[in-house]
C-alpha positions in Angstrom: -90.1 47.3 25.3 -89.5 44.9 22.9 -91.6 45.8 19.3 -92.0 42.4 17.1 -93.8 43.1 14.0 -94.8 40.2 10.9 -93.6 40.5 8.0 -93.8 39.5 4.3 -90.9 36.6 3.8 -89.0 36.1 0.6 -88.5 32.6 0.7 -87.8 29.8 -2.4 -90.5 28.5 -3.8 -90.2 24.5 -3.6 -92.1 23.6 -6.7 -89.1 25.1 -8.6 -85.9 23.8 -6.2 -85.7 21.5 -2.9 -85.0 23.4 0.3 -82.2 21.0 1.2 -79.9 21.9 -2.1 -80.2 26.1 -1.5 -80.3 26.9 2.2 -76.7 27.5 4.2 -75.5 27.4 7.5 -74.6 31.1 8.8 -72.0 32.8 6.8 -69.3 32.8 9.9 -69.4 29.4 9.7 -69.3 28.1 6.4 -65.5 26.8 5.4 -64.1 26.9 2.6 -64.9 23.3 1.5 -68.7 24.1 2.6 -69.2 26.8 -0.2 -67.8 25.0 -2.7 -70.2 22.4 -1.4 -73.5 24.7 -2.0 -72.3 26.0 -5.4 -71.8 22.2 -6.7 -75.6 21.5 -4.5 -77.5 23.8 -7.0 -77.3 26.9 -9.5 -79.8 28.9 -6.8 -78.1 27.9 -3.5 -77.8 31.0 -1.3 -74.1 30.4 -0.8 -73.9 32.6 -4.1 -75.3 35.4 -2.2 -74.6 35.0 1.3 -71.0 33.8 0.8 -70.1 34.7 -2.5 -66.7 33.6 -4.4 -63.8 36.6 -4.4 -61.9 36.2 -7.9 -59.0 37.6 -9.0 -60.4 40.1 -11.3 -62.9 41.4 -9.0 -63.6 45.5 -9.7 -65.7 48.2 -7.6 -68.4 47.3 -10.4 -68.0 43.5 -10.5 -67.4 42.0 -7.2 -68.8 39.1 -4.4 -71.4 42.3 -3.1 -72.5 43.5 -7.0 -72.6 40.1 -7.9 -74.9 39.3 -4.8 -77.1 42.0 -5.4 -77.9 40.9 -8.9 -78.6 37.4 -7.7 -81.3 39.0 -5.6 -82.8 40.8 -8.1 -82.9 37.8 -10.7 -84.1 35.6 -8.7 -86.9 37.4 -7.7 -88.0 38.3 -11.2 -87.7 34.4 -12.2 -89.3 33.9 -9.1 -86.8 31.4 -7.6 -88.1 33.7 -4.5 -91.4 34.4 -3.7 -92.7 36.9 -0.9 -95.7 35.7 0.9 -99.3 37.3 0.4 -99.9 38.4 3.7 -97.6 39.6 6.8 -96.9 36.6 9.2 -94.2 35.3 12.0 -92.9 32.0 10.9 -92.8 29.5 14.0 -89.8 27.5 13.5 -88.1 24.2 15.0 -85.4 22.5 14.8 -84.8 19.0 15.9 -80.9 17.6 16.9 -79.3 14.9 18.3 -76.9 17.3 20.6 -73.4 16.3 19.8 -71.4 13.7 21.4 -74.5 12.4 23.1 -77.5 10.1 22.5 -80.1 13.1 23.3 -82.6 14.2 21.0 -83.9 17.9 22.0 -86.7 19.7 19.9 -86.0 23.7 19.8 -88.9 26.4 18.8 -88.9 29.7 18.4 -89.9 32.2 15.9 -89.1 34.5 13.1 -90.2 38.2 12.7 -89.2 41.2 13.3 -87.7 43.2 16.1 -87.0 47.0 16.1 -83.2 47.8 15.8 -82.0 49.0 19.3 -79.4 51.5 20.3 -77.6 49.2 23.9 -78.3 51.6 25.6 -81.9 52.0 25.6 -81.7 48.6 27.7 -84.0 46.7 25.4 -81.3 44.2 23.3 -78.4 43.2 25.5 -75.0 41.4 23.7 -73.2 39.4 25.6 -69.9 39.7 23.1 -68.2 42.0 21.6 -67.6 42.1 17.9 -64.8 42.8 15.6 -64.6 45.4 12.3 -63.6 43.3 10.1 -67.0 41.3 9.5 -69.1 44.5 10.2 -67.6 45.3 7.1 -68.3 42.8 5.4 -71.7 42.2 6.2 -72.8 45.9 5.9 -71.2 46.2 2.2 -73.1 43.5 1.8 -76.5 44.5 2.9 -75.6 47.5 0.9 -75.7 45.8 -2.4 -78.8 43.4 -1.7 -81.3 45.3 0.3 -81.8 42.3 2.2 -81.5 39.8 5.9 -81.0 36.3 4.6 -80.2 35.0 7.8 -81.6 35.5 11.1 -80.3 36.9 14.8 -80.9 34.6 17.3 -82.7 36.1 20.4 -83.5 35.0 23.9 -86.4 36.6 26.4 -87.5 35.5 29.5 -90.6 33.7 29.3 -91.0 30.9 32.8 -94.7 30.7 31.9 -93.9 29.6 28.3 -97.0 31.7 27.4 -95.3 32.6 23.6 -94.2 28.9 23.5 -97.7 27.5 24.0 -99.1 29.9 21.0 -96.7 28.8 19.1 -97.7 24.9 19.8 -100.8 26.2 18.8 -100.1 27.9 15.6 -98.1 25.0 14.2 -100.8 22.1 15.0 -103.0 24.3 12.1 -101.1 22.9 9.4 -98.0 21.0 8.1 -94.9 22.4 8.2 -91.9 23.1 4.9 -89.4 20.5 6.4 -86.0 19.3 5.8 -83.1 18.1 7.0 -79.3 19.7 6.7 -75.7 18.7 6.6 -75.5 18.1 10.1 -78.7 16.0 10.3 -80.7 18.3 11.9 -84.5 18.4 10.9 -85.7 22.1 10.3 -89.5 23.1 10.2 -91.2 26.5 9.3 -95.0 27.3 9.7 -96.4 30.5 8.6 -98.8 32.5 10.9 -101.0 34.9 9.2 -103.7 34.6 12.1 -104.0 38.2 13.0 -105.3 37.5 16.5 -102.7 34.7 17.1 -99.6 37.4 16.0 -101.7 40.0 18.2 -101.3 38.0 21.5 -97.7 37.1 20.5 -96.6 41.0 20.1 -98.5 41.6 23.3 -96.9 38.9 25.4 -93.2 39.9 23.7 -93.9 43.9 24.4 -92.0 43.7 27.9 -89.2 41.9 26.9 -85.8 42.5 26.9 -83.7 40.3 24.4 -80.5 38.7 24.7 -78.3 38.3 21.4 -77.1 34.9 22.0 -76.4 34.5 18.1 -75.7 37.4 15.3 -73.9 40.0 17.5 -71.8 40.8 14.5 -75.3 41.2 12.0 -77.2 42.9 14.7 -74.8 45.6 15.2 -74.6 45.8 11.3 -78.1 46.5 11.2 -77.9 49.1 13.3 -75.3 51.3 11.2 -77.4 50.6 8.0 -80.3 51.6 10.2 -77.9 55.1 10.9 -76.9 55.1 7.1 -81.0 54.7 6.4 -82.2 57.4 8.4 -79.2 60.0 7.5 -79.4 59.2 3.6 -83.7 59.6 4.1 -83.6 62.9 6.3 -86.2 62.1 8.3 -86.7 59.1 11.0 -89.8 57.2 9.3 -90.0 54.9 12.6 -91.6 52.4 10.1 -88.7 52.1 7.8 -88.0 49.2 6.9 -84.3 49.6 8.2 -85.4 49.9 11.3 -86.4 46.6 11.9 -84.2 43.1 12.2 -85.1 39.5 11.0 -84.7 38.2 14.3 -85.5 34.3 15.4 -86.6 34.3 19.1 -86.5 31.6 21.7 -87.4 31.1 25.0 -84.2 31.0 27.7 -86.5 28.3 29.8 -86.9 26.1 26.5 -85.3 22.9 27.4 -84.4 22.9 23.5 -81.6 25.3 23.9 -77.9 24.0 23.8 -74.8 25.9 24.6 -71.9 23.9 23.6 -68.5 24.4 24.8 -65.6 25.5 23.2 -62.5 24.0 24.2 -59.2 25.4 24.2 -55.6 24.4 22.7 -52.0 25.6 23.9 -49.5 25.7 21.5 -46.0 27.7 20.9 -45.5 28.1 24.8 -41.7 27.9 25.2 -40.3 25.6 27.5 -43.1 24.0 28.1 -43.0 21.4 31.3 -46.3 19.9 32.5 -45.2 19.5 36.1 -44.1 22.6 36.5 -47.1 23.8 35.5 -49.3 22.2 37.6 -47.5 22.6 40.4 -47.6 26.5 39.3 -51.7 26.2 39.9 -52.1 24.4 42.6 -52.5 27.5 44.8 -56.0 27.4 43.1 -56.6 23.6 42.0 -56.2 20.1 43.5 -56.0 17.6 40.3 -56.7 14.1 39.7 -55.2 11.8 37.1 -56.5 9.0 35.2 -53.6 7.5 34.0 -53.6 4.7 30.9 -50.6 2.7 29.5 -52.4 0.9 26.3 -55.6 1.6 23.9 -58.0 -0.6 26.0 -57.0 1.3 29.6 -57.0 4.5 27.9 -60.3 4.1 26.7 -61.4 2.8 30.2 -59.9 6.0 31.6 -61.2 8.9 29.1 -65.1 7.1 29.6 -64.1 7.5 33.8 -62.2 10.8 33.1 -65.3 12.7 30.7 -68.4 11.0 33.8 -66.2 13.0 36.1 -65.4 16.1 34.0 -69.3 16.3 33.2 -70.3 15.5 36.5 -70.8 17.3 40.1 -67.8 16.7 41.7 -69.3 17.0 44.8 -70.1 20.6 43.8 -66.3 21.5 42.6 -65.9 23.4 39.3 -64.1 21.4 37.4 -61.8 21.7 34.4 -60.1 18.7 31.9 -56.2 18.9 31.4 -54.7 16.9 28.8 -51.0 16.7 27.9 -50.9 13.4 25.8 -48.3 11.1 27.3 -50.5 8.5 29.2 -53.3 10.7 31.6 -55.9 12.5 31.2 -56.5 15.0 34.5 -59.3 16.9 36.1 -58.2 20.3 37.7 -61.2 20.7 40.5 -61.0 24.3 42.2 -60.2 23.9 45.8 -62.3 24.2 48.1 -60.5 27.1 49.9 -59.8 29.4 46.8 -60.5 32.7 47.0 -61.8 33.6 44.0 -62.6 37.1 45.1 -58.9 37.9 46.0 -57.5 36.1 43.1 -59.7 37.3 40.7 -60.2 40.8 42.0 -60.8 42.7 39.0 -63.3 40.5 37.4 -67.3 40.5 38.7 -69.0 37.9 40.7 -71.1 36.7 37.4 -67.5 36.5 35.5 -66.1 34.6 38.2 -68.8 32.1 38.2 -67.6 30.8 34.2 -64.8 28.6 34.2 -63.6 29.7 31.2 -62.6 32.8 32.9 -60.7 29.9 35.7 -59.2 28.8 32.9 -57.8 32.2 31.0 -56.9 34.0 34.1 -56.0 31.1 36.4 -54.5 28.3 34.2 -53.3 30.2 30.8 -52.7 33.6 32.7 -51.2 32.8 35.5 -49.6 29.1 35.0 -48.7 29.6 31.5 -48.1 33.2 31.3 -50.5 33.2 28.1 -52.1 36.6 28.7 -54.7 38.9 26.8 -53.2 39.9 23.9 -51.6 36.8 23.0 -55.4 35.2 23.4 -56.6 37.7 20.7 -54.1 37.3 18.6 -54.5 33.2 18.7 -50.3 33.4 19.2 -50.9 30.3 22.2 -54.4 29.3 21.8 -56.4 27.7 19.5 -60.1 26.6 19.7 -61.7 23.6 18.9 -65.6 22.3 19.4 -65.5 18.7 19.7 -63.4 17.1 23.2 -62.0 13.7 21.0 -60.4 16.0 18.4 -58.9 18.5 20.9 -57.3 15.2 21.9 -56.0 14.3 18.4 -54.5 17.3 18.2 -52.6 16.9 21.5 -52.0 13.0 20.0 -50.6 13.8 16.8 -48.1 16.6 18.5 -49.7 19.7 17.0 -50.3 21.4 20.6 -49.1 20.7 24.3 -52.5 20.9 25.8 -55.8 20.4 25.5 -58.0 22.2 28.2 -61.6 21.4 28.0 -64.7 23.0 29.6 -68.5 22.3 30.9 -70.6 24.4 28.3 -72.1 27.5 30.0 -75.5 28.0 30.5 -78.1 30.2 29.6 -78.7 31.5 32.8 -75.0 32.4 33.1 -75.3 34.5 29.8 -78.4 36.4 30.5 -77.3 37.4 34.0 -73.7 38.8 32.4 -75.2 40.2 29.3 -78.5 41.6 31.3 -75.5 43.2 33.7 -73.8 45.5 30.8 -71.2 42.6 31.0 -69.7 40.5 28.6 -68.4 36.7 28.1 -64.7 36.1 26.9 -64.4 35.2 23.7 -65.7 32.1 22.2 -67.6 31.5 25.0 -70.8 30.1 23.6 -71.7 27.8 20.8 -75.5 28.1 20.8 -76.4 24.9 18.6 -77.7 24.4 15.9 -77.3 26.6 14.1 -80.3 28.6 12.3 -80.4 28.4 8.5 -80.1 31.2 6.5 -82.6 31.3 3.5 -85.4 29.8 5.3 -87.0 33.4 5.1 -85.7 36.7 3.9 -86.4 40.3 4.9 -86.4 42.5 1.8 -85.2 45.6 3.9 -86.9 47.9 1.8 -90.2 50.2 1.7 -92.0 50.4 5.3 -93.0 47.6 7.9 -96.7 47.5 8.7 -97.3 49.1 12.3 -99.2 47.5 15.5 -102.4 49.8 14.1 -102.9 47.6 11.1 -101.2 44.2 10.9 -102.7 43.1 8.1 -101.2 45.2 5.5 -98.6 44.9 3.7 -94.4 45.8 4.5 
C-alpha cells in the first residue's frame, strides 16, 4: 500500500523575495546558461543549492555540496525559508500551453510525502533505469543539506478522480502562491492543513501503487540515504524522517498530463545512402514522401507531412523520416509485419512503442546503429522540439532526423506496472515541476497516521 503522510514545508517566504527570481527547473535539466541565469535572478535563488557552481579551487571542505549545505542553514536562520506551522499536503497546479500547439491544459496533483520503497515490495514501479553518475551526485548532495528541494513525480490510478475532486475542493478554500516561470507556465500551490480533508486523501491513496514517471534518478537516491539512515541509526525508526520522499502525485486519467516525444538524430553513420536504406526496411515499412522544391511548397508539405505523422493513418503506426534534400517521409508499419517474429525478444507492451520500431527496426537493423553505440550517443542524438531536429538535418549537422508520436500514459504504466522498462529517453513528462516550491527538511521523525496533527 501506498503511505502518504503531510508534512511541515520549508518554503521562501514572499514578503522577503518573489517566487519567480529563486525557484528552478529540476537540476537534470538546467544548462549551463540557465544557472548562470538564476544566480544573476537573485542572491537567494535555489540554483545556489540545487545546482551549485564547481570552481577550480574547490577542497573536500569547500566545495558545490559544503557550500550547499551552508546555504541551507543560513537561510533558514535569516529566514529566507520558513517551515509552515502545521503538517499539510500542498495541492499544486500547473497551467501550459503544450508545445508546438495552441492547447492550454491545467495539471493538478499534490505534494507530500510517500514512504521510500524497496521495487520489490511492488508498491513504486520505475519505468527507466538510471545511471551512477547522478546518484552520486544527488546523494552527496543530500548528504551535506539534509534536505528534498525538488519533488518526484508520481502517477496512481484513480478513474473515479475521487483524490482529484478533494483536491478541487481543498483549493476553492483560499487563494493560491502563484507565478509564472521561464517557460510561461503558471504554477499554483495551496496548503491543506484540514485534518479530515488530508485524512480521506491518505485513505483513498492507501491502495495505490505509484508509477515514477519523473525523479527515477532522486528516488532511487533516497532510498540509499534511507539504507545509509537506518545503518548509521541502528535501529529502523519506521518514522524516520529518511524514510519518507517529497513526492508530487498525479492522477494517470488527468487529462492534464503530457508526455512529449523525444525525437531522435543520426549522425557519423559511414556511408550513409538514404535509398539504400529504405529500401533495407521495407521488409517492415511502406513509406510515403512529401516532396518540396522551394520554401512555400516545403512549408505546404511539412503542414501535410506533421497532419499525417500525428494522425491515424488508418490505424498504421507511423514514424517521420527526414534526410534534408527536398521530402519529408512517413514510414507507416505494414500491414503484414510480423512484429512478433521480428521482434522476438522484446514483450508485447515493448512492441507496442514505436520507439522500440524505430531502435530495433530502423537504427538496428537498417542502419546497423545497435545498443551500445545508442548508449554511448556515438550515432544518435536527441532533440525535443520536431522544427529543430529539422535544422539540424538543414544545416548538415546529422543525416536524419527520425521523429515519433509521444507515448502515452497508459503505455508507461502497463510496461512499468509489468517489471518492464522503456528505452531510454522515452518520456518527457511536461512541465516540468519546480524545485523550491516546498522543501522537506529530511530530518527528526514524520508524524504517523495516529496523530496527523503534530509536528515532523
Amino acid at each position: 500500500m501506498a503511505e502518504i503522510q503531510p508534512f511541515r514545508a520549508f518554503r521562501y517566504d514572499t514578503n522577503r523575495v518573489p517566487l519567480d527570481k529563486v525557484l528552478t527547473q529540476p537540476y537534470d535539466k538546467i544548462t549551463p546558461a540557465m544557472q548562470e541565469q538564476y544566480y544573476a535572478a537573485s542572491p537567494y535563488n535555489l540554483i545556489a543549492i540545487e545546482k551549485g557552481r564547481v570552481v577550480a579551487n574547490d577542497s573536500p571542505e569547500n566545495n558545490v555540496y559544503t557550500r550547499a549545505g551552508q546555504k541551507v542553514r543560513e537561510w533558514i536562520a535569516q529566514k529566507i525559508l520558513v517551515q509552515d506551522a502545521a503538517p499539510g499536503i500542498y495541492v499544486y497546479s500547473q497551467e501550459y500551453l503544450v508545445p508546438g500547439t495552441h492547447t492550454r491544459k491545467t495539471r493538478i496533483g499534490f505534494i507530500a510525502l510517500g514512504r521510500v520503497e524497496d521495487y520489490d515490495a511492488q508498491v513504486v514501479f520505475r519505468h527507466e533505469r538510471t545511471l551512477s553518475a547522478p546518484k552520486a551526485d544527488r546523494i552527496e548532495l543530500l548528504r551535506h543539506i539534509h534536505a528534498q528541494t525538488g519533488q518526484l513525480f508520481m502517477l496512481y490510478d484513480d478513474p473515479a478522480r475521487r483524490v482529484d475532486t478533494l483536491l478541487e475542493e481543498a483549493s476553492h478554500a483560499s487563494a493560491p502562491q502563484e507565478l509564472r516561470d521561464e517557460f510561461g507556465v503558471t504554477h499554483r500551490l495551496w496548503p491543506v492543513t484540514d485534518v479530515a480533508t488530508i485524512r480521506r486523501i491518505q485513505n483513498a491513496m492507501a491502495d495505490e501503487k505509484l508509477i515514477i514517471a519523473d525523479g527515477h534518478h532522486r528516488y532511487e537516491t533516497a532510498l540509499n540515504f534511507r539504507n545509509e539512515s537506518r545503518a548509521a541509526a541502528g535501529v529502523n525508526d519506521p518514522y524516520a524522517a529518511a524514510e519518507f520522499a517529497m513526492m508530487t502525485f498525479v492522477n494517470a486519467h488527468s487529462k492534464g498530463l503530457t508526455i512529449l516525444p523525444t525525437h531522435r538524430l543520426v549522425r557519423n553513420v559511414a556511408n550513409f545512402d538514404f535509398d539504400k536504406f529504405r529500401n533495407g526496411v521495407a521488409q517492415a515499412f511502406d513509406w510515403y514522401s512529401y516532396p518540396f522544391q522551394n520554401p512555400e511548397e516545403r512549408a505546404s508539405a511539412y503542414a501535410e507531412f506533421r497532419k499525417d505523422l500525428e494522425g491515424t493513418n488508418h490505424g498504421r503506426r507511423a514514424i517521420g523520416i527526414y534526410p534534408g534534400g527536398g521530402a519529408f517521409y512517413i514510414f507507416l508499419l505494414r500491414r503484414d509485419a510480423d512484429l512478433e517474429a521480428m521482434l522476438a525478444d522484446v514483450s508485447e507492451a515493448q512492441r507496442g512503442l514505436d520507439v522500440v520500431l524505430l531502435h530495433r527496426l530502423i537504427l538496428e537493423k537498417g542502419l546497423g546503429i545497435g545498443v551500445e553505440a545508442v548508449a554511448a550517443e556515438q550515432n544518435v542524438g536527441y532533440e525535443r522540439e520536431m522544427d529543430a531536429a529539422l535544422a539540424a538535418v538543414d544545416r548538415g549537422e546529422t543525416q536524419l532526423a527520425c521523429l515519433l508520436n509521444p507515448v502515452r500514459v497508459q503505455q508507461v504504466a502497463d510496461i512499468a506496472l509489468a517489471g518492464d522498462v522503456l528505452p531510454q529517453k522515452s518520456t518527457d513528462f511536461y512541465p516540468k515541476l519546480l524545485s523550491g516550491i516546498a522543501i522537506y527538511h529530511v530530518d527528526g521523525r514524520v508524524a504517523g497516521r495516529a496523530d496527523a496533527r503534530s509536528s515532523q
